[in-house]
KOLPATOR-52090 format. One line per 3 residues: for each residue x, z, y of N, C-alpha, C. Coordinates in steps of 0.05 Angstrom, whole numbers, plus 5000, padded with zeros to 4 digits. Each point is the difference from the previous one (the first is absolute). Last residue first. Example, Ala and Ser with C-alpha at 12.3 -4.5 7.8 and 13.67 -1.06 7.14 Angstrom:
<sites>
5257/5142/4955/5016/5001/5024/4985/5014/5022 ~ 5006/4999/4885/4982/5000/5024/5018/5000/5024 .
</sites>
This chain:
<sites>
6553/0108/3023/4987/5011/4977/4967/4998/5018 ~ 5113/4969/5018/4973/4993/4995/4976/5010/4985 ~ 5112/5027/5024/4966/4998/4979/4982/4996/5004 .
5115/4997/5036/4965/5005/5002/4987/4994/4978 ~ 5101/5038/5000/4981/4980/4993/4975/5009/5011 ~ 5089/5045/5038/4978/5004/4982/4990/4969/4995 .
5103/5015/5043/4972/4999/5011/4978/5005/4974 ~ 5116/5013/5030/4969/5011/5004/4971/4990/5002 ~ 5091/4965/4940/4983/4993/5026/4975/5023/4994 .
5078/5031/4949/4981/4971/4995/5000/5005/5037 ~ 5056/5064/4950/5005/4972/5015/4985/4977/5001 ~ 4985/5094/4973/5023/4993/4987/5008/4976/4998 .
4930/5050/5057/5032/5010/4995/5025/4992/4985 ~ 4916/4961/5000/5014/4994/5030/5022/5012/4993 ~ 4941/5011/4926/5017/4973/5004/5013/4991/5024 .
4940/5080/5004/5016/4998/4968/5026/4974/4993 ~ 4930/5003/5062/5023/5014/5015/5024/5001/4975 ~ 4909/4955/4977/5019/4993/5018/5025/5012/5013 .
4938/5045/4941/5020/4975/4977/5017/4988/5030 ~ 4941/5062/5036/5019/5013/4989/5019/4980/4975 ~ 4914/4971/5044/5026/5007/5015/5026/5007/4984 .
4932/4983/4951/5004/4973/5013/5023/5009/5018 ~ 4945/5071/4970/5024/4997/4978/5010/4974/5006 ~ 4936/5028/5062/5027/5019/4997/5019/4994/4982 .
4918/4953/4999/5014/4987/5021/5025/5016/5017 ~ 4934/5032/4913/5018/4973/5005/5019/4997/5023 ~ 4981/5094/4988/4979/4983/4996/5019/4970/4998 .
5012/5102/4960/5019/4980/5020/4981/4985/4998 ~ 5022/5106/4960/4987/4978/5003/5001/4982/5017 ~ 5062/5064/4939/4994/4993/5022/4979/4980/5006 .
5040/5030/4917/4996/5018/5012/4998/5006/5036 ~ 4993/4931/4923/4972/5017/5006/5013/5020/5011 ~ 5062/4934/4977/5000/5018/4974/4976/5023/5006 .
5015/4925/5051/5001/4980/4978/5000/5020/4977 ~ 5015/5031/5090/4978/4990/4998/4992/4993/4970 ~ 5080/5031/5031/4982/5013/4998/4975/4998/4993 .
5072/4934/5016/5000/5015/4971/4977/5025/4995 ~ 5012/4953/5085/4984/4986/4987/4995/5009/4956 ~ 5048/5038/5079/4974/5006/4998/4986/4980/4989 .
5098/5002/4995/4991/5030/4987/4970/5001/4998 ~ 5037/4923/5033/5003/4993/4974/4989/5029/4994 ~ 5015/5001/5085/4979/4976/4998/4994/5001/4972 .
5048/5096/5042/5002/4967/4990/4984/4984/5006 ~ 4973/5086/5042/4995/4988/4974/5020/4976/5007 ~ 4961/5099/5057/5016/4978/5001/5004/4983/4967 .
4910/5054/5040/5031/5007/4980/5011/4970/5005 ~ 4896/5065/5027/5033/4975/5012/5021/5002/4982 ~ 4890/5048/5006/5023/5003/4987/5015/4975/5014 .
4911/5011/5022/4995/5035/4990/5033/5001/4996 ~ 4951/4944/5079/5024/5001/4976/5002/5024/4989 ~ 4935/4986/5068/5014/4974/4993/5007/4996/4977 .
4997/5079/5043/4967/4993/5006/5000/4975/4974 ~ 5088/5043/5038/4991/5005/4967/4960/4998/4999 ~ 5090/4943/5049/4973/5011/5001/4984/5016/4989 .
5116/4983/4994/4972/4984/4993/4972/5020/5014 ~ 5106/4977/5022/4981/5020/5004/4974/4996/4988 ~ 5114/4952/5003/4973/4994/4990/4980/5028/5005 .
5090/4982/5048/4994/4998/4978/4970/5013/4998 ~ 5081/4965/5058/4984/4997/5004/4996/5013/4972 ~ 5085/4966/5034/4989/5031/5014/4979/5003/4998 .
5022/4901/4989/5019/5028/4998/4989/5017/5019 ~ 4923/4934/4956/5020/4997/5017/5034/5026/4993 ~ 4945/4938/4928/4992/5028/5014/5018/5008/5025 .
4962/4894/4965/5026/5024/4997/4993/5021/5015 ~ 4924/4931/4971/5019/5008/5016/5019/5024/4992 ~ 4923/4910/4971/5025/5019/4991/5017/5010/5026 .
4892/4958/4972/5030/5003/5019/5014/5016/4992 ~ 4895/4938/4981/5030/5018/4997/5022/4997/5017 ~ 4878/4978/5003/5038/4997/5013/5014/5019/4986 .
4883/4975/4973/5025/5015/5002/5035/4991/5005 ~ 4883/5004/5008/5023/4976/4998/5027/5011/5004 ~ 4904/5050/4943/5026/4988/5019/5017/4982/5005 .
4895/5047/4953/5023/4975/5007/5023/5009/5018 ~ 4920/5049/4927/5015/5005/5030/5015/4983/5003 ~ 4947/4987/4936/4974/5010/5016/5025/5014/5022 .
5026/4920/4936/5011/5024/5001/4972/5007/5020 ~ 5008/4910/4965/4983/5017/4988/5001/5026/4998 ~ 5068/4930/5039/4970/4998/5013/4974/5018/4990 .
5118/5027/4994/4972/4975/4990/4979/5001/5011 ~ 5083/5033/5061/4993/5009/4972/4966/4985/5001 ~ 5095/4974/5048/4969/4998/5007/4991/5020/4977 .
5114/4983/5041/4968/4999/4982/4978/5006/5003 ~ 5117/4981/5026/4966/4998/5010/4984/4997/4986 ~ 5113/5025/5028/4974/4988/4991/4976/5008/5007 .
5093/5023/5040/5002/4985/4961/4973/4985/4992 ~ 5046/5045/5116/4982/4985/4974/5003/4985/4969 ~ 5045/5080/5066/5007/4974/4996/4983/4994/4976 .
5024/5069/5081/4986/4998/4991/4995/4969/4983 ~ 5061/5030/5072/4992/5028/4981/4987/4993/4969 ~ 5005/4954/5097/5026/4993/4970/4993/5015/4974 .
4950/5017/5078/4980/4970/4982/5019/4999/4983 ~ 4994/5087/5064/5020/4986/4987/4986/4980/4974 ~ 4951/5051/5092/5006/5000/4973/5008/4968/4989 .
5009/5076/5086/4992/4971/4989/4998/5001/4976 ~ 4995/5074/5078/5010/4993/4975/4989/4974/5000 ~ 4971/5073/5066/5031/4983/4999/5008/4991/4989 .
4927/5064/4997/5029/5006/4995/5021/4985/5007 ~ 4910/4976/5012/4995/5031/5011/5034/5007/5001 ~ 4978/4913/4959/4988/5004/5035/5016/5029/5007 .
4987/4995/4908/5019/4990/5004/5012/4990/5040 ~ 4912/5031/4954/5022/5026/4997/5030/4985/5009 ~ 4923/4944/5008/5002/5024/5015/5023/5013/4998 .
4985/4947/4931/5004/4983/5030/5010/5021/5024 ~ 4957/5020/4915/5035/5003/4996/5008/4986/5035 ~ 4903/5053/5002/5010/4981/4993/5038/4993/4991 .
4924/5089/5008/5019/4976/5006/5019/4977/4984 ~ 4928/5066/4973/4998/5001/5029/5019/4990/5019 ~ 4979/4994/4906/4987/4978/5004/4996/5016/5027 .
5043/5041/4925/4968/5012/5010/4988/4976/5016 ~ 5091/4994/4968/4982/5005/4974/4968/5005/5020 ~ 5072/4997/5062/4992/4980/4990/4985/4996/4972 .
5025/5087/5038/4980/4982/5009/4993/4974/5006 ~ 5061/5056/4942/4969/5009/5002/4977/4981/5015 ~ 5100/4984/5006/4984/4990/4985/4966/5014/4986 .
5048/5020/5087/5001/4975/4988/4982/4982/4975 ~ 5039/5102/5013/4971/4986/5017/4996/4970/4997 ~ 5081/5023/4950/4971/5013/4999/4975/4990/5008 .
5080/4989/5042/5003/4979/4974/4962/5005/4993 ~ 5049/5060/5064/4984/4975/5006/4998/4973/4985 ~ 5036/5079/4961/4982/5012/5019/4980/4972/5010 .
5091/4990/4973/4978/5007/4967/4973/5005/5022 ~ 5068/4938/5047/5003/5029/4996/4978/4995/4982 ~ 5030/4903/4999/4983/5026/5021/5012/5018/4989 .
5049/4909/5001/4994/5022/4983/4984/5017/5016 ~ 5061/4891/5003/4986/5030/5009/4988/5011/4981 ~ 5068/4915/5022/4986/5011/4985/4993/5027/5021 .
5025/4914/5055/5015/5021/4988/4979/5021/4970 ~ 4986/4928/5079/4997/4986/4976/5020/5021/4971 ~ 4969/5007/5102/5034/4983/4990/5000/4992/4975 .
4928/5050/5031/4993/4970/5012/5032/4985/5002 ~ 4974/5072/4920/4990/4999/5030/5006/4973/5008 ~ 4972/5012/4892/5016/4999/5019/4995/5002/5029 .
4951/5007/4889/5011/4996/5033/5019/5012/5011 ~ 4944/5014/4916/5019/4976/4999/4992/4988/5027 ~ 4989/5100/4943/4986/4984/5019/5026/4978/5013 .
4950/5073/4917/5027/4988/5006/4994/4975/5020 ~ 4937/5079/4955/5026/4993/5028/5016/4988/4995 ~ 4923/4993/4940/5021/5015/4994/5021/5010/5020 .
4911/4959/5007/5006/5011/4980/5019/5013/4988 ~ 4990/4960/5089/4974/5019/4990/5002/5014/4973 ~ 5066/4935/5024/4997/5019/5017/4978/5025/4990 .
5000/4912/4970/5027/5011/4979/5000/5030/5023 ~ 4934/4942/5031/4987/5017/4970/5025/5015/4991 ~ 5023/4948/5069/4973/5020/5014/4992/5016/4971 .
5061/4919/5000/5015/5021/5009/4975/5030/5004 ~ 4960/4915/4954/5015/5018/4988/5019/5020/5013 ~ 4939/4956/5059/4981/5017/4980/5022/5008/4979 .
5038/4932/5064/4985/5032/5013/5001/5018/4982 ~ 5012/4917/4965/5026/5015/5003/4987/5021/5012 ~ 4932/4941/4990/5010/5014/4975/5025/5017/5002 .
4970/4945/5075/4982/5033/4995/5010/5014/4977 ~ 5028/4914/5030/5018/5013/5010/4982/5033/4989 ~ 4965/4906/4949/4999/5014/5034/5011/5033/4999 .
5034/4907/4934/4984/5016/5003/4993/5017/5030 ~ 5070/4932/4985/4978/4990/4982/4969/5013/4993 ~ 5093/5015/5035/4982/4994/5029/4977/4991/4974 .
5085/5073/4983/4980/4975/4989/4977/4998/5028 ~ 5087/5038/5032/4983/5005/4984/4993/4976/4992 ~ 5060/5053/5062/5014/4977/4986/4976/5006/4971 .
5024/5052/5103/4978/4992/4984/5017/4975/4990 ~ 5026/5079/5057/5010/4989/4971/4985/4991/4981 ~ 4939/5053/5062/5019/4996/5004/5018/4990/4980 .
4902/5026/5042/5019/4994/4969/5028/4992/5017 ~ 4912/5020/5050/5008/5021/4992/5020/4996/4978 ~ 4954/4922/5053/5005/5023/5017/5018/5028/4980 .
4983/4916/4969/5025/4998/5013/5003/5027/5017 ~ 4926/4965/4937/5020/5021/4993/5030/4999/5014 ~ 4891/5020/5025/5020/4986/5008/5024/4993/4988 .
4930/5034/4940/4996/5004/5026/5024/4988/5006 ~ 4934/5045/4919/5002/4978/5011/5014/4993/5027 ~ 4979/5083/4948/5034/4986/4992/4993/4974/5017 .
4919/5054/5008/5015/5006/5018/5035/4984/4996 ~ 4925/4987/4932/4996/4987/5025/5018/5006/5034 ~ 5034/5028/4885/4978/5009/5021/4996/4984/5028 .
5027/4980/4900/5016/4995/5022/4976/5012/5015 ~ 5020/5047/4900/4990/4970/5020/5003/5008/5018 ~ 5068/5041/4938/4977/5009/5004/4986/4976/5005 .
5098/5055/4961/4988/4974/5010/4965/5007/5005 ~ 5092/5032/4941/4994/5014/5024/4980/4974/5007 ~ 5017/5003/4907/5021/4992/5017/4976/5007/5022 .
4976/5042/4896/4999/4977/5020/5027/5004/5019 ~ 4943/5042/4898/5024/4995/5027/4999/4977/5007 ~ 4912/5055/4971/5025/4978/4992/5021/5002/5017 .
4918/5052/4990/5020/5012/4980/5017/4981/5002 ~ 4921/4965/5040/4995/5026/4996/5022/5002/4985 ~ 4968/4917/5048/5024/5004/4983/5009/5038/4997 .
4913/4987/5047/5022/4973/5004/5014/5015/4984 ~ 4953/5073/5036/4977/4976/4982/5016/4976/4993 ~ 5044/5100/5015/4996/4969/5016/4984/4989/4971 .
5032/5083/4982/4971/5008/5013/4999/4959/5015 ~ 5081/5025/4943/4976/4989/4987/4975/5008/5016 ~ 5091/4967/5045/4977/5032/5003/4987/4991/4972 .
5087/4941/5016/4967/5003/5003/4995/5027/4997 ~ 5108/4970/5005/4975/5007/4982/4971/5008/5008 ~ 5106/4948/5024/4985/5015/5012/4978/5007/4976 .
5098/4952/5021/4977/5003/4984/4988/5020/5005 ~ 5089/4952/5031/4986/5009/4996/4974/5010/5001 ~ 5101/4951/4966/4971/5000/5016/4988/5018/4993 .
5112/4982/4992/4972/5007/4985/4975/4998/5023 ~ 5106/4977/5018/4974/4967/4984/4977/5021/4985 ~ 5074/5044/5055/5001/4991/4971/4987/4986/4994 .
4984/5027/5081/5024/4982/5002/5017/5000/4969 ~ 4904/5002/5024/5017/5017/5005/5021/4990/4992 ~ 4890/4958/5020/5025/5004/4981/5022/5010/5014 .
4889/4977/5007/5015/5012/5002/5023/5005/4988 ~ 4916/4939/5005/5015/5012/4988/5017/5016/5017 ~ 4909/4971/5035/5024/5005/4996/5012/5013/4978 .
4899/4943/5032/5022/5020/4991/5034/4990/4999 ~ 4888/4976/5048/5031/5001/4997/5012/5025/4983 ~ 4904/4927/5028/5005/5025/4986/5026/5000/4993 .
4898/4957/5031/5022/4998/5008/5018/5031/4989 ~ 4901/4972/4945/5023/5009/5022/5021/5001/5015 ~ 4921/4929/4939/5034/5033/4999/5008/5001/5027 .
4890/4974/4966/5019/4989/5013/5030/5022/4999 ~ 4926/4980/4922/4999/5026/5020/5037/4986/5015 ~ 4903/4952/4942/5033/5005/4997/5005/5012/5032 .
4916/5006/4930/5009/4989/5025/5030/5006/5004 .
</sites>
């Protein structure tokens, strides 16, 4: 029986040298156990929601529902702090470590919502931020499906990466060309639609058009 995919956002992440970064599976996670991956998760029923009420500098793909941007600013947060908003001038921002924290403890725990937290603090979250490349489904004969949104966002200034260590046993900043060399020599593992990304950025940086090929699969 074919197993319906999941609504589902990741983020690249890139620094103002053009490296991304890469994250590494728990081998205790049942899913991509030991692999590196890009910060990202599925769209939780709460990302669904007004998006004029809480975004701000909105200049998006209308082609898809506004949730997927939610769910990648909410996961790139959870997983690593790095949080892509602005107040109501539309000015960048930054929590204290302390209330960064709580935060994300308890958005990992599913006792608040990003909606909320953003309500609570005053914040919008920045739609510029965040710039769609693509879209994939993984095959119909996978026993875990996702419909999966890419996005590439720049690391803000003054910001840097905190990984989860529930989440993430390891993080390392990488070239595009360095992690795909990694890969190609087993000393990194990479599922397809990572190594799809990473050829794409691979060629943004060096002047293609940002976008991935779909796959029909």
């Amino acid at each position: 029986m074919t197993v319906n995919p999941k609504p589902a956002a990741t983020v690249v992440l890139m620094d103002d040298m053009s490296r991304i970064y890469l994250t590494k599976r728990p081998v205790t996670m049942k899913f991509l156990s030991g692999y590196y991956v890009f910060p990202g998760g599925t769209v939780d029923k709460d990302d669904y929601i007004q998006e004029c009420e809480f975004s701000l500098n909105e200049k998006r793909d209308v082609s898809f529902d506004h949730a997927f941007y939610v769910a990648a600013a909410r996961e790139l947060f959870e997983e690593v702090g790095i949080l892509l908003c602005v107040n109501n001038e539309g000015s960048a921002v930054r929590m204290n470590e302390e209330t960064e924290i709580t935060y994300r403890r308890q958005l990992i725990n599913r006792e608040i919502s990003f909606v909320s937290m953003l309500k609570k603090e005053g914040l919008y979250l920045n739609i510029n931020a965040l710039t769609y490349f693509g879209h994939l489904t993984s095959p119909k004969k996978s026993p875990i499906r996702f419909d999966t949104r890419f996005f590439l966002a720049q690391l803000p200034k003054d910001q840097s990466p905190k990984p989860d260590l529930y989440e993430i046993e390891k993080a390392f900043w990488f070239y595009p060309d360095e992690a795909l060399s990694a890969f190609q020599s087993g000393k990194i593992s990479l599922a397809a639609p990572t190594v799809l990304a990473l050829k794409t950025i691979k060629n943004y940086v060096n002047g293609s058009l940002l976008m991935m090929p779909e796959i029909q699969r």
